[in-house]
KOLTIFI-561465 format. One record per residue: residue in one letter; x, y, z of N, C-alpha, C, O, CB in turn. Coordinates in pm, 1 decimal. Glycine has a CB too. Example, Ala and Ser with C-alpha at 12.3 -4.5 7.8 and 13.67 -1.06 7.14 Angstrom:
# KOLTIFI-561465
+--------+----------+----------+----------+----------+----------+----------+----------+----------+----------+----------+----------+----------+----------+----------+----------+
| residu |      n_x |      n_y |      n_z |     ca_x |     ca_y |     ca_z |      c_x |      c_y |      c_z |      o_x |      o_y |      o_z |     cb_x |     cb_y |     cb_z |
+--------+----------+----------+----------+----------+----------+----------+----------+----------+----------+----------+----------+----------+----------+----------+----------+
|      A |   1319.0 |   -569.0 |    780.0 |   1230.0 |   -450.0 |    780.0 |   1320.0 |   -330.0 |    780.0 |   1423.6 |   -331.9 |    846.5 |   1130.8 |   -447.3 |    904.6 |
|      S |   1285.0 |   -225.0 |    708.0 |   1367.0 |   -106.0 |    714.0 |   1290.0 |      3.0 |    787.0 |   1340.9 |    113.8 |    803.9 |   1408.4 |    -59.8 |    572.5 |
+--------+----------+----------+----------+----------+----------+----------+----------+----------+----------+----------+----------+----------+----------+----------+----------+
***
This chain:
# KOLTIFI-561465
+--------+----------+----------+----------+----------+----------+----------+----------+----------+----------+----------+----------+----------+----------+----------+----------+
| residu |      n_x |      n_y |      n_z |     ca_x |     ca_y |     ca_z |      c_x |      c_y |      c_z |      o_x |      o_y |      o_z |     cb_x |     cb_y |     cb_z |
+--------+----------+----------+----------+----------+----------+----------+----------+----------+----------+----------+----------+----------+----------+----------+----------+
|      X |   1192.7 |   5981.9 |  -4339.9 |   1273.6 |   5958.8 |  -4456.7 |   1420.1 |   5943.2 |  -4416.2 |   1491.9 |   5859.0 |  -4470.2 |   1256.4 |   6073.0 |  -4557.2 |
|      X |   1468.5 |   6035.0 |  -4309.3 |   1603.4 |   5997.6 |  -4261.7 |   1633.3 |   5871.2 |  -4227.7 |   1716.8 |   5806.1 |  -4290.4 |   1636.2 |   6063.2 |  -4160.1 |
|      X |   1546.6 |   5810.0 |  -4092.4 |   1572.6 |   5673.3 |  -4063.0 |   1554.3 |   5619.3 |  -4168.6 |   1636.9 |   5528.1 |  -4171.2 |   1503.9 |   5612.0 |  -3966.5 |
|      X |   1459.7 |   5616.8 |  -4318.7 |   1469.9 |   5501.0 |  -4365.7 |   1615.5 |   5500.8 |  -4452.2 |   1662.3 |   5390.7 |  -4481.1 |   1338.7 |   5470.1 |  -4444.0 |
|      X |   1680.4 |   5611.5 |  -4489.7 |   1824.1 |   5670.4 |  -4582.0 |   1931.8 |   5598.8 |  -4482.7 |   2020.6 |   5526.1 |  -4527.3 |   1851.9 |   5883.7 |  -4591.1 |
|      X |   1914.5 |   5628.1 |  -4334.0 |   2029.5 |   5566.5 |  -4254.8 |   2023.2 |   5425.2 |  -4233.0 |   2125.9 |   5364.9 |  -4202.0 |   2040.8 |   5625.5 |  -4124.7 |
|      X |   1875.5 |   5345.0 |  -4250.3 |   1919.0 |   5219.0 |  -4203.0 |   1922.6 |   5152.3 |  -4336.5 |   1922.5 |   5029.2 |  -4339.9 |   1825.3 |   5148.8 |  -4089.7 |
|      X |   1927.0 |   5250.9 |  -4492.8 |   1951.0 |   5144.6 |  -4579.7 |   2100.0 |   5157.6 |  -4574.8 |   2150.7 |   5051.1 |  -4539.3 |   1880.6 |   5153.4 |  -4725.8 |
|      X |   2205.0 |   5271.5 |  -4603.2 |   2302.7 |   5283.3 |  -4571.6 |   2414.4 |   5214.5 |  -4516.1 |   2533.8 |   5195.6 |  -4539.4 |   2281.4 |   5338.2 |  -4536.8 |
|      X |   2291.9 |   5173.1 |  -4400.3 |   2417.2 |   5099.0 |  -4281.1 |   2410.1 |   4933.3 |  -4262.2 |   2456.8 |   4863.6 |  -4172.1 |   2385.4 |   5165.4 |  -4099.5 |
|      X |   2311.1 |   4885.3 |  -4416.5 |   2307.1 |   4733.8 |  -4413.3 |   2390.2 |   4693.8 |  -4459.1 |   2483.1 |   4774.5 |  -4461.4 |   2218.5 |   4668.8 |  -4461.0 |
|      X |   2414.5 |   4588.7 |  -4509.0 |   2472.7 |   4486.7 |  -4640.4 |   2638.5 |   4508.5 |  -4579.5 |   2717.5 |   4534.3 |  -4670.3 |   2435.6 |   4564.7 |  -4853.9 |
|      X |   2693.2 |   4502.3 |  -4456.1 |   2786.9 |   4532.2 |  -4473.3 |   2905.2 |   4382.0 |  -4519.8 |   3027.9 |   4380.1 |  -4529.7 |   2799.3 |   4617.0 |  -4355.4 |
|      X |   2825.2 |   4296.5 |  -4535.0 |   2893.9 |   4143.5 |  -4592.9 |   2920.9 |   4212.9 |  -4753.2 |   3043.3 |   4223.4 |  -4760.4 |   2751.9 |   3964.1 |  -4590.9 |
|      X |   2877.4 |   4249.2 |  -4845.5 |   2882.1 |   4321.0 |  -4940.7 |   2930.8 |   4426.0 |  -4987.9 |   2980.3 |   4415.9 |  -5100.1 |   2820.0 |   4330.7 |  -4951.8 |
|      X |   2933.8 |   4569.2 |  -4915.6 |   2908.6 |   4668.3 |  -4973.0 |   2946.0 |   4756.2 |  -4895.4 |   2863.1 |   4845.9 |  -4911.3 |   2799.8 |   4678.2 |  -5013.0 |
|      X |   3027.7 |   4792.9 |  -4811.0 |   3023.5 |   4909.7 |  -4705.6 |   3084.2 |   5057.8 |  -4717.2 |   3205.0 |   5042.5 |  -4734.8 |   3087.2 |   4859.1 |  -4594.5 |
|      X |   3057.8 |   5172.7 |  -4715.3 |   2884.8 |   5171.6 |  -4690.6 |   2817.6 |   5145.7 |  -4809.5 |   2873.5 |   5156.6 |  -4918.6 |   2818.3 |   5314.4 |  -4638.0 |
|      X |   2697.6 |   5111.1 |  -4795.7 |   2636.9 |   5067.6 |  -4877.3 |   2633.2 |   5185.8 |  -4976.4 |   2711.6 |   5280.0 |  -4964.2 |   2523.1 |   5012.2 |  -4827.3 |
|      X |   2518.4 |   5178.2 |  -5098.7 |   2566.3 |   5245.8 |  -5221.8 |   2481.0 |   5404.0 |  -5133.4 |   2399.2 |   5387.0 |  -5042.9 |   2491.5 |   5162.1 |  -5417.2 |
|      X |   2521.0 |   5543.8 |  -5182.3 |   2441.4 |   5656.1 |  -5175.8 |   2257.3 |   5607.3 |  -5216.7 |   2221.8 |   5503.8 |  -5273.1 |   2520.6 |   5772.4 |  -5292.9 |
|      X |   2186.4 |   5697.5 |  -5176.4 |   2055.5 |   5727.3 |  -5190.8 |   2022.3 |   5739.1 |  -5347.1 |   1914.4 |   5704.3 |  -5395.2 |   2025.3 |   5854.3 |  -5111.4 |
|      X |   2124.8 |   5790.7 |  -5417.2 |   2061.8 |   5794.0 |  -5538.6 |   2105.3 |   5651.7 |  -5616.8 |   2202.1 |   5585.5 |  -5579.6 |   2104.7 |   5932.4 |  -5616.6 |
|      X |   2034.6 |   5620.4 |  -5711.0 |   1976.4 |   5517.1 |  -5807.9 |   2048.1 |   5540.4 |  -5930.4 |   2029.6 |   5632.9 |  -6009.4 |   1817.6 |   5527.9 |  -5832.0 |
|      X |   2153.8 |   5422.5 |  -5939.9 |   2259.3 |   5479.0 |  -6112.5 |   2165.7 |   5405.1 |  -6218.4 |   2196.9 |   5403.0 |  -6337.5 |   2479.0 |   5391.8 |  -6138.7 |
|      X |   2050.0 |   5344.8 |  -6170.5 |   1959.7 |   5302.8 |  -6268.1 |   1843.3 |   5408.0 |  -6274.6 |   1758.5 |   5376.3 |  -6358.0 |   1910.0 |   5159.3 |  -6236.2 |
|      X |   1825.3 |   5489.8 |  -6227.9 |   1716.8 |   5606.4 |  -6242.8 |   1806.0 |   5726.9 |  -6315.8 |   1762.7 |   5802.5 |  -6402.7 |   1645.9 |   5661.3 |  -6075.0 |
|      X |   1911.4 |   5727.1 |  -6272.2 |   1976.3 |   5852.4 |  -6329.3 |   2012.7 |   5799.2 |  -6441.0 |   2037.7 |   5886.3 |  -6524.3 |   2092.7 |   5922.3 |  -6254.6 |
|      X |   2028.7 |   5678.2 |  -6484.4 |   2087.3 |   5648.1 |  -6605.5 |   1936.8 |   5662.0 |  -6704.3 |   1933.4 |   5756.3 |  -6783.3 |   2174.8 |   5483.6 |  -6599.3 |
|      X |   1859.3 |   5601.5 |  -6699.8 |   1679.3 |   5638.5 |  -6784.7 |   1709.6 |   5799.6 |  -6765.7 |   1779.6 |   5829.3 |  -6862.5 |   1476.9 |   5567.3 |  -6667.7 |
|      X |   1697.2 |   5867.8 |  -6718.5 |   1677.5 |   6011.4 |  -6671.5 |   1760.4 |   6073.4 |  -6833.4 |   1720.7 |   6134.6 |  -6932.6 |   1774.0 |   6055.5 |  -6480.8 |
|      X |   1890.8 |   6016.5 |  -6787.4 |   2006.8 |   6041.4 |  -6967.3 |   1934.8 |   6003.9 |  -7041.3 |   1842.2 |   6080.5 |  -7068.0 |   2161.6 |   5950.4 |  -7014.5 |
|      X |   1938.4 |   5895.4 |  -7098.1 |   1917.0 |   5846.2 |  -7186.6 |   1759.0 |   5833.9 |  -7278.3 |   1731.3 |   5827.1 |  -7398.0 |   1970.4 |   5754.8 |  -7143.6 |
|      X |   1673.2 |   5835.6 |  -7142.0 |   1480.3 |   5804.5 |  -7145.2 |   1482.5 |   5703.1 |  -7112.4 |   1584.7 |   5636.6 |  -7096.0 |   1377.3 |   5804.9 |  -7279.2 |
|      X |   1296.2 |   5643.4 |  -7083.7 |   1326.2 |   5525.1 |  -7037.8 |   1347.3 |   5453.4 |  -7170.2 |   1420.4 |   5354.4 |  -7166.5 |   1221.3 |   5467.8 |  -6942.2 |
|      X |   1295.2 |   5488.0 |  -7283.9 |   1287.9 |   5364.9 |  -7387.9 |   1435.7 |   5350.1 |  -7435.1 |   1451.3 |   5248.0 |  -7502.1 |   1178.9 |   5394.5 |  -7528.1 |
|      X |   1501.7 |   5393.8 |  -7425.0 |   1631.2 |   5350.1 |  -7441.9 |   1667.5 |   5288.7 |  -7347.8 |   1721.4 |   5180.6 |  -7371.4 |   1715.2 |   5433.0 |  -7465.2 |
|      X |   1654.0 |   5328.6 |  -7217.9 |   1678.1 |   5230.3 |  -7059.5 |   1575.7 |   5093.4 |  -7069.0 |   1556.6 |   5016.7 |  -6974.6 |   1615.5 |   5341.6 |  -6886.5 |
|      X |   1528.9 |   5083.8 |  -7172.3 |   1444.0 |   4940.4 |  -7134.6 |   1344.8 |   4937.1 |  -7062.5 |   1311.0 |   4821.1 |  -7038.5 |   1508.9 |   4846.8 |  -7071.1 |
|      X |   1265.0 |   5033.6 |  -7003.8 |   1206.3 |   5058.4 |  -6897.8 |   1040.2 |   5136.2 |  -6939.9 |   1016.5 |   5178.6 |  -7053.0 |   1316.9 |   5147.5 |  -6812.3 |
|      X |    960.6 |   5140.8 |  -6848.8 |    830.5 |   5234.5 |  -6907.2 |    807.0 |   5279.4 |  -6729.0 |    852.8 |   5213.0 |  -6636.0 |    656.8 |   5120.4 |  -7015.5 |
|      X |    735.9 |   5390.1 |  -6716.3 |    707.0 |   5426.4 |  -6614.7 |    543.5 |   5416.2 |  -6551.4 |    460.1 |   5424.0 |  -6641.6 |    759.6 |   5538.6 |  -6627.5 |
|      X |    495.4 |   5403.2 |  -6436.9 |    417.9 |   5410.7 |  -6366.8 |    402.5 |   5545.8 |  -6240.0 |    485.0 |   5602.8 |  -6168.5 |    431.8 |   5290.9 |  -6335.1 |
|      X |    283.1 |   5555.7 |  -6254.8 |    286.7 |   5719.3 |  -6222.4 |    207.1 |   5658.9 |  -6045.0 |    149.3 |   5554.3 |  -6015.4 |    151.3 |   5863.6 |  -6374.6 |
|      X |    236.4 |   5762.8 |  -5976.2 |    189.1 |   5741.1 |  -5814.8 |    321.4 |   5787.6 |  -5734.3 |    410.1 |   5863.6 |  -5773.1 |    144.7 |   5556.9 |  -5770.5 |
|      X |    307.6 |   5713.6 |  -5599.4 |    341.5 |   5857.0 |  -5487.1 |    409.3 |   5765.4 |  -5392.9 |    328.3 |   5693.9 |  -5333.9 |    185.5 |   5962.4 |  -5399.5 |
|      X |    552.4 |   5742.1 |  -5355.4 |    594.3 |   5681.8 |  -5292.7 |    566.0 |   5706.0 |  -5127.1 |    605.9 |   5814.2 |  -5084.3 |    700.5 |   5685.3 |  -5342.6 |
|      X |    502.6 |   5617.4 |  -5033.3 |    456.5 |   5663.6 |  -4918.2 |    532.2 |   5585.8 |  -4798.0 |    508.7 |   5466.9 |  -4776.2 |    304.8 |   5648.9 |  -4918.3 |
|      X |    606.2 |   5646.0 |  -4736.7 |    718.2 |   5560.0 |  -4682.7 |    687.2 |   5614.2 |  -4472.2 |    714.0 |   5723.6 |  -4422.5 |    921.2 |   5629.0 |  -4785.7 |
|      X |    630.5 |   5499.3 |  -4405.3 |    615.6 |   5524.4 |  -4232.6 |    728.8 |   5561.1 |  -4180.2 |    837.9 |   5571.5 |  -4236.2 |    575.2 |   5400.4 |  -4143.0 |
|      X |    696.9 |   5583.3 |  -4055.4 |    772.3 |   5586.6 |  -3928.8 |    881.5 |   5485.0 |  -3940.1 |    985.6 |   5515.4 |  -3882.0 |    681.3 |   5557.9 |  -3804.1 |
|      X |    878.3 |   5346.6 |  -4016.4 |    946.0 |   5235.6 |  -3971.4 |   1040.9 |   5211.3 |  -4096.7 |   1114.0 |   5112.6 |  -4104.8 |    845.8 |   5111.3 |  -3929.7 |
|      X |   1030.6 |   5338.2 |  -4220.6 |   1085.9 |   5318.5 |  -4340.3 |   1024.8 |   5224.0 |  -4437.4 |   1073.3 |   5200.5 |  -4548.1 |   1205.3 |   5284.6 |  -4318.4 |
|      X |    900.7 |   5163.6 |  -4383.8 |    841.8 |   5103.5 |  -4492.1 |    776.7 |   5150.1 |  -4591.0 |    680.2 |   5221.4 |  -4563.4 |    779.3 |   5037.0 |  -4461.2 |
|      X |    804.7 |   5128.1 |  -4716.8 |    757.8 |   5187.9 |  -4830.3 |    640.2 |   5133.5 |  -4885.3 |    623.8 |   5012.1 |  -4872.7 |    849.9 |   5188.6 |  -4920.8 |
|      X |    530.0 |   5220.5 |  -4961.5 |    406.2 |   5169.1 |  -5002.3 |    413.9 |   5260.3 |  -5142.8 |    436.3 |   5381.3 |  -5137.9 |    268.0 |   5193.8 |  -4886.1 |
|      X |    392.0 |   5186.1 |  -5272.4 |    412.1 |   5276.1 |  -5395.6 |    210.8 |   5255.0 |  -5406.5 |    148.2 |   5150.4 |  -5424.1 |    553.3 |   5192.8 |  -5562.6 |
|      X |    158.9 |   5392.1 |  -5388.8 |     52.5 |   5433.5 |  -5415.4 |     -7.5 |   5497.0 |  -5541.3 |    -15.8 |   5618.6 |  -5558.1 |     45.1 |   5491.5 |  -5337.6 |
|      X |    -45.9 |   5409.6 |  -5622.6 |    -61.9 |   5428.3 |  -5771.7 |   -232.8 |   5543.1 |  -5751.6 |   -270.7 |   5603.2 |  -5852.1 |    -80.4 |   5226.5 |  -5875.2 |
|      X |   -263.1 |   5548.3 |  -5702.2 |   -379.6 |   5646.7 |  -5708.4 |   -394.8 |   5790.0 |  -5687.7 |   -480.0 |   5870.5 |  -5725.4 |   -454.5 |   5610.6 |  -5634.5 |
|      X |   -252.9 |   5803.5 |  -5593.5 |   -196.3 |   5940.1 |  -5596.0 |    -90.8 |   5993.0 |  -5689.6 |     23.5 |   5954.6 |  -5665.2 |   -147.5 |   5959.9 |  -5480.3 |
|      X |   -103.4 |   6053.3 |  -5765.9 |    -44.9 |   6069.8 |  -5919.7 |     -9.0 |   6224.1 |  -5934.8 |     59.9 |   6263.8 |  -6028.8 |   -167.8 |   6022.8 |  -6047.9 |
|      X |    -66.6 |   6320.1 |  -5823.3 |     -9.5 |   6433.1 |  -5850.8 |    130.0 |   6543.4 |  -5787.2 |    147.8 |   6665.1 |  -5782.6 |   -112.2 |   6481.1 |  -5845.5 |
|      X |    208.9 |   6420.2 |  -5745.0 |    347.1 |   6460.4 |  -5687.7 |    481.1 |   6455.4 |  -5808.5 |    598.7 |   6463.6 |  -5773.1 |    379.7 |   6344.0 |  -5554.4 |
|      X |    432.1 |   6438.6 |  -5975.1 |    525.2 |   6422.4 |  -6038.0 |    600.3 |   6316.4 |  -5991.9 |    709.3 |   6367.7 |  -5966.4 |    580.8 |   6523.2 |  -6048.3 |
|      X |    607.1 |   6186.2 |  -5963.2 |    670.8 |   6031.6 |  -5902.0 |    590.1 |   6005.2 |  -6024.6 |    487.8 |   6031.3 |  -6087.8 |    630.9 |   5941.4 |  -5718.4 |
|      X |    739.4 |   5913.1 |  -6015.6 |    689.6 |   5731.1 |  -6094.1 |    750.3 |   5648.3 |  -6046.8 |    841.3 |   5665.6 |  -5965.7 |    716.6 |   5686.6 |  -6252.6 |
|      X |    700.9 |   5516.5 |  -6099.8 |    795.9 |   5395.4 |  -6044.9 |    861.1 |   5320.9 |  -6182.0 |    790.2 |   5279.9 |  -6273.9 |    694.0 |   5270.0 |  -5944.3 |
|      X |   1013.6 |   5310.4 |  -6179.7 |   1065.9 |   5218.9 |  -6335.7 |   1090.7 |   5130.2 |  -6288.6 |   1158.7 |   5091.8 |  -6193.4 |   1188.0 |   5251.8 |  -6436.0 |
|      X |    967.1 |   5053.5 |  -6437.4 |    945.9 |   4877.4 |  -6426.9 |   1066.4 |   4890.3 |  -6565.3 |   1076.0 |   4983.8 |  -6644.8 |    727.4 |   4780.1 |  -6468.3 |
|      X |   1151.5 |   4759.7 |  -6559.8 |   1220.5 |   4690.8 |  -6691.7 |   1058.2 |   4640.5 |  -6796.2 |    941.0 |   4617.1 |  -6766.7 |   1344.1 |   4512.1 |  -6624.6 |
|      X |   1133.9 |   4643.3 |  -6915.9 |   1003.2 |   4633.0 |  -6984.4 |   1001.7 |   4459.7 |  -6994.3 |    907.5 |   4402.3 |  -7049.0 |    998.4 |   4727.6 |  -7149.8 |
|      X |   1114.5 |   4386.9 |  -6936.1 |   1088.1 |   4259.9 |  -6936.0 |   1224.8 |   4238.5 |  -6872.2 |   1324.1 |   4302.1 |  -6907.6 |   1046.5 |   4189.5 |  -7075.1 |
|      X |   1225.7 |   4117.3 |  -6746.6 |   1342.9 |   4122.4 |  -6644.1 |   1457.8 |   4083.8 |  -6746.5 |   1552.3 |   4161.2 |  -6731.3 |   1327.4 |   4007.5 |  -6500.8 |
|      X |   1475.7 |   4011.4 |  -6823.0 |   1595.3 |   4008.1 |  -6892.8 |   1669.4 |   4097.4 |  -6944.4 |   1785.9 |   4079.4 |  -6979.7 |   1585.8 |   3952.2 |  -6968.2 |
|      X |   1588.0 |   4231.8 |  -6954.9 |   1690.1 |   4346.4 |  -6952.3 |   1747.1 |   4414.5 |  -6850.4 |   1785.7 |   4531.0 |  -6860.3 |   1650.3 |   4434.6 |  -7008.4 |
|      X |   1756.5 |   4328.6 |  -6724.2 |   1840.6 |   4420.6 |  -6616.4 |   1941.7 |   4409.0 |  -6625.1 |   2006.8 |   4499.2 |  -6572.4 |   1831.1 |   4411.5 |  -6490.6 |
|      X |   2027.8 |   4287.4 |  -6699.0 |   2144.1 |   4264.5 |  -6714.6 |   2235.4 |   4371.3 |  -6800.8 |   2324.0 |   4444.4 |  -6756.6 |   2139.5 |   4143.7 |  -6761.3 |
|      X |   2189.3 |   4359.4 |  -6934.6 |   2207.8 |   4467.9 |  -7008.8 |   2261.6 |   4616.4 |  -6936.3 |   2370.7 |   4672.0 |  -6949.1 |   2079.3 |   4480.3 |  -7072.3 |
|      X |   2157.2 |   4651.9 |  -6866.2 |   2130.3 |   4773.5 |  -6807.2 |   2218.8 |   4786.0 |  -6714.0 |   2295.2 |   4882.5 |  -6714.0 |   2005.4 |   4790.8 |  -6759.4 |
|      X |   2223.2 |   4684.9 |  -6613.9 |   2362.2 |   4681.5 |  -6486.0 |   2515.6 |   4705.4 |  -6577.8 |   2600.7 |   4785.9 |  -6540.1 |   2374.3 |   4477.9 |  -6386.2 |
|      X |   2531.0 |   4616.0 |  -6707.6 |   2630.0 |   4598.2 |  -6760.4 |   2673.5 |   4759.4 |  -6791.2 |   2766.4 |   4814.4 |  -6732.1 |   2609.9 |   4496.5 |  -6871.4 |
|      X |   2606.8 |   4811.6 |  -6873.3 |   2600.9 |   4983.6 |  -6897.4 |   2662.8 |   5062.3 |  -6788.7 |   2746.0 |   5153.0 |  -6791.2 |   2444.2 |   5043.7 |  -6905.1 |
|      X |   2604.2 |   5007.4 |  -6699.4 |   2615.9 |   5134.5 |  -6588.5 |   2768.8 |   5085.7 |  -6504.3 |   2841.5 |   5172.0 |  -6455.0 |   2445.9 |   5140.0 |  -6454.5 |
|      X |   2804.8 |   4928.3 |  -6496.6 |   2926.2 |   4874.0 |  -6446.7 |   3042.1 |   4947.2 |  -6525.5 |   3153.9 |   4977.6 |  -6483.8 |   2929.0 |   4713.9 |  -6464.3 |
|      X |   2974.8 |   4971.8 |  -6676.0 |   3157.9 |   5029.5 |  -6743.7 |   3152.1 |   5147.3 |  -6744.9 |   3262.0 |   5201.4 |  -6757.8 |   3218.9 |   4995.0 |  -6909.2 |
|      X |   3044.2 |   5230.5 |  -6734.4 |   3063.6 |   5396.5 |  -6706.2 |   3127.7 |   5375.3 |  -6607.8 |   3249.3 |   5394.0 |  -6610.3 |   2941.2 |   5502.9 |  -6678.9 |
|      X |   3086.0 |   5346.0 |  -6533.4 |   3142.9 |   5350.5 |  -6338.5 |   3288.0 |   5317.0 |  -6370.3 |   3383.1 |   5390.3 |  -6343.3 |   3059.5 |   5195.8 |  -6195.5 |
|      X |   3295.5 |   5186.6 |  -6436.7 |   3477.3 |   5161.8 |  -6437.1 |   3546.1 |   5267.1 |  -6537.2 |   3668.5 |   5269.4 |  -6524.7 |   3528.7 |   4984.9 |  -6504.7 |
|      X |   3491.2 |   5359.5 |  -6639.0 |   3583.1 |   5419.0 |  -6703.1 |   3627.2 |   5518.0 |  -6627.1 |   3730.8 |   5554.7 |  -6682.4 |   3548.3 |   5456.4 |  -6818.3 |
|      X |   3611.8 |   5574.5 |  -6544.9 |   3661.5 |   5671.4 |  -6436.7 |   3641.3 |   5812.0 |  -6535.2 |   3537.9 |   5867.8 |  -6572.1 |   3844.9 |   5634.7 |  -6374.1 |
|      X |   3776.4 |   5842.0 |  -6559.3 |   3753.6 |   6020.7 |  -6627.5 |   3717.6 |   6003.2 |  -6780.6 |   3690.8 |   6101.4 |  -6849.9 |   3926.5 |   6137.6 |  -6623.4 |
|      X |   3718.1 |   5861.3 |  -6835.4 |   3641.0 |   5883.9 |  -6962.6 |   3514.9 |   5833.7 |  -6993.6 |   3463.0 |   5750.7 |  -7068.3 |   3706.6 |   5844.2 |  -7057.2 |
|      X |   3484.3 |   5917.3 |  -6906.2 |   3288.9 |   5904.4 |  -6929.7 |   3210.4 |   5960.5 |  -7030.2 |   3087.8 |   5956.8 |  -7039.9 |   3205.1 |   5970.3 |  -6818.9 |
|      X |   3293.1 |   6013.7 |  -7105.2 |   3227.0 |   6078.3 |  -7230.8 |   3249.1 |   5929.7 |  -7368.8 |   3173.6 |   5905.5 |  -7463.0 |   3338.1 |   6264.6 |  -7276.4 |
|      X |   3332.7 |   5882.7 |  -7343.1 |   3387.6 |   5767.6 |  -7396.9 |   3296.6 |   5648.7 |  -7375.3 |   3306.1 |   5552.7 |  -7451.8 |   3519.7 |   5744.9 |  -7340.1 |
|      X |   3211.7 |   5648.5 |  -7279.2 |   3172.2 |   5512.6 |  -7203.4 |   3044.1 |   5544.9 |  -7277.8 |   3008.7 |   5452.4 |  -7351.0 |   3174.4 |   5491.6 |  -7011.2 |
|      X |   2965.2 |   5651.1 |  -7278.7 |   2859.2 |   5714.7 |  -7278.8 |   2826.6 |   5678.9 |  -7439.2 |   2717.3 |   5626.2 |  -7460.4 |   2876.2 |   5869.2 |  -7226.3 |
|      X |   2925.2 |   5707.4 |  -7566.8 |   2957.2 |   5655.1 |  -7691.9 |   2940.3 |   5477.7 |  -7733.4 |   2895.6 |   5416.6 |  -7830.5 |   3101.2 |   5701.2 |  -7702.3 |
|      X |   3002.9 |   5439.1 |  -7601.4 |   2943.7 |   5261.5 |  -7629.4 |   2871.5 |   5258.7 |  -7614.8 |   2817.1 |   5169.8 |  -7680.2 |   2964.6 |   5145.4 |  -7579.5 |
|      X |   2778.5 |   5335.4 |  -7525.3 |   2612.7 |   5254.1 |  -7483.1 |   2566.9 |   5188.1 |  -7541.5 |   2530.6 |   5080.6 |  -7493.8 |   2499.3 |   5311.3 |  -7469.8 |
|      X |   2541.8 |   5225.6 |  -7700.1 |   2464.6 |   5130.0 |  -7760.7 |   2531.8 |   4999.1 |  -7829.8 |   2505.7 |   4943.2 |  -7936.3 |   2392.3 |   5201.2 |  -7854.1 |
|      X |   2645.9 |   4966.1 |  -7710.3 |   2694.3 |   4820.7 |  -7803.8 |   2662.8 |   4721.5 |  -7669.4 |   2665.7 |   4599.2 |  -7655.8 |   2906.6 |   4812.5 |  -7875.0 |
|      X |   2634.6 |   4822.0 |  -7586.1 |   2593.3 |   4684.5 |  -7450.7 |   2433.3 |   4680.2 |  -7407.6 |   2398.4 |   4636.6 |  -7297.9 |   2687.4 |   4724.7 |  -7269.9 |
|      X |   2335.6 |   4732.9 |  -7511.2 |   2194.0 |   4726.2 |  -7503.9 |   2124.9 |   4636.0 |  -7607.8 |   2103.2 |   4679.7 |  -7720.8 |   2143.1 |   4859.8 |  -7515.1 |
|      X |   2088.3 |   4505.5 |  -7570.4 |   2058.7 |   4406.9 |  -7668.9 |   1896.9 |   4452.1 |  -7715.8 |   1837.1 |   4387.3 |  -7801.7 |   2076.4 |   4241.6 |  -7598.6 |
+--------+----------+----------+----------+----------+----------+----------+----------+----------+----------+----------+----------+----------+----------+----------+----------+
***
């Protein structure tokens, strides 16, 4: 799990350097809100990740509490990125940002 955390980390550096943390502002954002407000529904199974960081989402193993969030249709990722772009830009008024949500969820 380390190698696969360090070599996502240390890609994209045309983009992004360092790249974003391990955690997901689209998982933590469903997590607030739920998914049905995040646009999203969940799939239950067991993320199984090798030696080489390759990941395998194993839907038959279901008893590790994992899921995987699907958009409930790709045209809402936009929406959803948009949300999470102006929390991020309001800096210390995130209680403020948190109040629009529902004017940037079509």
């Amino acid at each position: 799990m380390k190698k696969a955390h360090n070599d996502w980390m240390s890609q994209r550096r045309d983009t992004c350097w360092p790249a974003r943390p391990a955690w997901d502002p689209v998982t933590v954002y469903a997590a607030i809100v739920g998914t049905d407000a995040a646009q999203m529904w969940e799939e239950k199974g067991t993320d199984r990740v090798d030696g080489n960081g390759n990941e395998d989402w194993d839907k038959g193993t279901t008893k590790y509490n994992e899921v995987h969030l699907w958009f409930t249709n790709d045209n809402k990722k936009q929406g959803v990125a948009d949300i999470i772009n102006k929390m991020l830009c309001e800096g210390n008024n995130v209680s403020n940002a948190v109040d629009k949500q529902n004017n940037f969820l079509v």
